[in-house]
N, C-alpha and C positions, 0 to 999 in steps of 0.2 A: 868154093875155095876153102882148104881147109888148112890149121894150123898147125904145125910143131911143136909139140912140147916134149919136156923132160919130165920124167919122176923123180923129182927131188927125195923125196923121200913117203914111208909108207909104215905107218901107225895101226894095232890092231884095237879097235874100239872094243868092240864087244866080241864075241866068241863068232858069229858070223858075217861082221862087218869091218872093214879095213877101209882106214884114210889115206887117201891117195893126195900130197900136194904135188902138183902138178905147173913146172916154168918151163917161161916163153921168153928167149932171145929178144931184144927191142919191139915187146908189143907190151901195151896196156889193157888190159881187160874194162873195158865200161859195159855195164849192165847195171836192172835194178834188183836187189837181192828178193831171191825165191824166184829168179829166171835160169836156165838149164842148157848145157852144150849136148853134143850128138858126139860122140866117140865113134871112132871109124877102123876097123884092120878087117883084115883078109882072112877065110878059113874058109878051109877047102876048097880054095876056086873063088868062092863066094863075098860078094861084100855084104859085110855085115854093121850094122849102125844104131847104136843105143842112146836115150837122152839119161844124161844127169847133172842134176842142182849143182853149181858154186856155194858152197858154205860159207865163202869169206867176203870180206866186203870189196867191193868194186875199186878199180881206180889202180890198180899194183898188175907186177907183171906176173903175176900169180893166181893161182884158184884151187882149191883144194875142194874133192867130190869124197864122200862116203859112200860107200858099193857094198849092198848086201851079196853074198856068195850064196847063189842058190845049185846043188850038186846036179840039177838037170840042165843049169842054163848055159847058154853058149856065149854071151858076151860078157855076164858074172863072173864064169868061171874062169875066165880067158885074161880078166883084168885082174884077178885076186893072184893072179902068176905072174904079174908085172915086180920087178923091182927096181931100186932105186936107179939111175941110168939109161933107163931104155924110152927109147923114144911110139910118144903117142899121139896121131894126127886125130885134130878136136877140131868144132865149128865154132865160132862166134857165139856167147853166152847171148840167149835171147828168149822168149816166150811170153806166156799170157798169163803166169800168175807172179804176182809182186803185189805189192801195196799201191793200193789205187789213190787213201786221202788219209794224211795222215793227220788230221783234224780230227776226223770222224772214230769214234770208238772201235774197237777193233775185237772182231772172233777168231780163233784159228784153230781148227779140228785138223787133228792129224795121225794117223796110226803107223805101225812099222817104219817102214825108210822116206815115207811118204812127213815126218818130220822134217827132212833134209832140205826142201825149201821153205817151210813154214820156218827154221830158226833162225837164219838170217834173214826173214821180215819181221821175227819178232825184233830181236836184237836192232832192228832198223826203226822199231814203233818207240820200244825200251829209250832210244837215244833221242828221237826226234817228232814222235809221238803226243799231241797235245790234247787228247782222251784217257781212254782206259781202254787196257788190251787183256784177253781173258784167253788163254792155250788152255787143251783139252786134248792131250795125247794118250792115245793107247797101244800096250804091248803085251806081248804074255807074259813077260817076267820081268822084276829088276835088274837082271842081270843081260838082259836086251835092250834096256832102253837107252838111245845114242842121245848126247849130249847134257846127259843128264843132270851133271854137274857144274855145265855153264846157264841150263834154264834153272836150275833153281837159284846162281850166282844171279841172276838175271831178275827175278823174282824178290831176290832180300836185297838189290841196291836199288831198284828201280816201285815205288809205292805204286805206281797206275799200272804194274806188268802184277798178274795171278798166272800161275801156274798149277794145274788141274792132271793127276795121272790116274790110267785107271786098267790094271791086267786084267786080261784072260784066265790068266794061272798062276796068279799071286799064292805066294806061300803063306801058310798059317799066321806067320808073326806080320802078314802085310798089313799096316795100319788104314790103308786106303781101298778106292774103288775098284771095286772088282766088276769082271764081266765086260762087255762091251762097250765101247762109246756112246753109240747111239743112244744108249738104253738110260745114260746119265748124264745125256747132254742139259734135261731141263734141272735138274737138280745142280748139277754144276755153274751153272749160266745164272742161276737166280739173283733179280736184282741188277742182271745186263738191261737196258733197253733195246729192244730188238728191233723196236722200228725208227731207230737210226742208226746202228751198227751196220760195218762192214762185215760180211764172212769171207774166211779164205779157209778151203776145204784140200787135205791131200790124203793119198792112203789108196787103197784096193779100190778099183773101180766100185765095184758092189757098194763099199760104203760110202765113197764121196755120193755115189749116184742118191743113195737113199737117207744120205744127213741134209745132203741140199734138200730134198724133196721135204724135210723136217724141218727146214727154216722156213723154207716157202710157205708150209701149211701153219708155220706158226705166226705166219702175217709180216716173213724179211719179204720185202722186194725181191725177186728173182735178179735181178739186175746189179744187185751188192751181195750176191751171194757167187765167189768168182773160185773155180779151178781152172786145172789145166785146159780142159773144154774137151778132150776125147773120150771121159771116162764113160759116158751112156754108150758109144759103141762100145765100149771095150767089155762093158757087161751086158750085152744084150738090147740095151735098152729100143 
């Protein structure tokens, strides 16, 4: 069974990404932040049906998704043509990654769009959070990186939230980590306790597959180290 919504309206984040807020006629959205709806329309004949993160907090008749536009994809591209007005059949916000205990200190790896459910669990640890929470996002550039300016807000109000950025293709004047995630998870993380930390991992199959396989071997429990749960198919694994 699926929902109606409107596009209230629609915000260009960054040069390939656009916020879509997204209302519902007499319905409440409950979910816990960093869980994902399914978008649904028709093309060519065909149903087609995509997940994406709620960015906002739960509880309102509203939910606002950020949508990378990729110029091959068929449901990216299909959505970044929506405007304000048009109506879009969505499923119930629901999945397997959200914050599991918010007692317990907390990891969050995340690259490109795959920040999108890591910032409202931050935001959710940031307010209600009774540890230390440590983000560790990566992009090619400054000028890609979504939200940039509510995680670092997030960061100078909040003393237990760190926020950790690290490009691809940072330019000359970048004062920070360069190169990949992976590659600066331990240098970033120094000083976490890992053997009782949470992780929550999102980003390109390839790398969540191979940042978990890097807490694991650095002595996380497998069992607190949590994403979506499809990405080993989705890279081969």
């Amino acid at each position: 069974m699926t929902l109606t919504v409107t596009v209230a309206d629609v915000h260009q984040m960054t040069p390939d990404v656009k916020q879509f807020r997204l209302a519902a006629d007499d319905h409440t959205f409950e979910y816990e932040p960093g869980q994902h709806t399914q978008i649904h329309f028709e093309q060519d004949g065909e149903e087609v049906e995509r997940p994406y993160t709620a960015a906002t907090r739960p509880g309102t008749d509203q939910i606002v998704l950020a949508i990378k536009r990729y110029d091959d994809g068929t449901a990216s591209v299909w959505i970044h043509e929506r405007t304000p007005g048009d109506e879009i059949e969505i499923d119930e916000v629901d999945g397997d990654l959200y914050v599991r205990d918010l007692d317990r200190d907390a990891v969050f790896v995340a690259t490109g769009t795959g920040i999108t459910p890591i910032y409202p669990m931050l935001k959710q640890y940031a307010r209600e959070g009774e540890g230390d929470a440590h983000l560790v996002f990566g992009e090619r550039d400054e000028e890609h990186l979504i939200f940039r300016e509510s995680l670092d807000q997030l960061h100078a109000e909040h003393d237990h939230v760190a926020v950790d950025y690290v490009l691809s293709r940072a330019d000359d004047d970048w004062p920070g980590r360069e190169g990949h995630v992976q590659d600066h998870l331990p240098d970033a993380l120094d000083g976490v306790d890992l053997d009782e930390a949470a992780v929550y991992v999102c980003g390109v199959p390839e790398m969540v597959v191979e940042t978990a396989d890097l807490f694991v071997d650095a002595g996380v429990d497998e069992k607190r180290v949590y994403t979506e749960g499809w990405e080993a198919d989705a890279a081969g694994e």
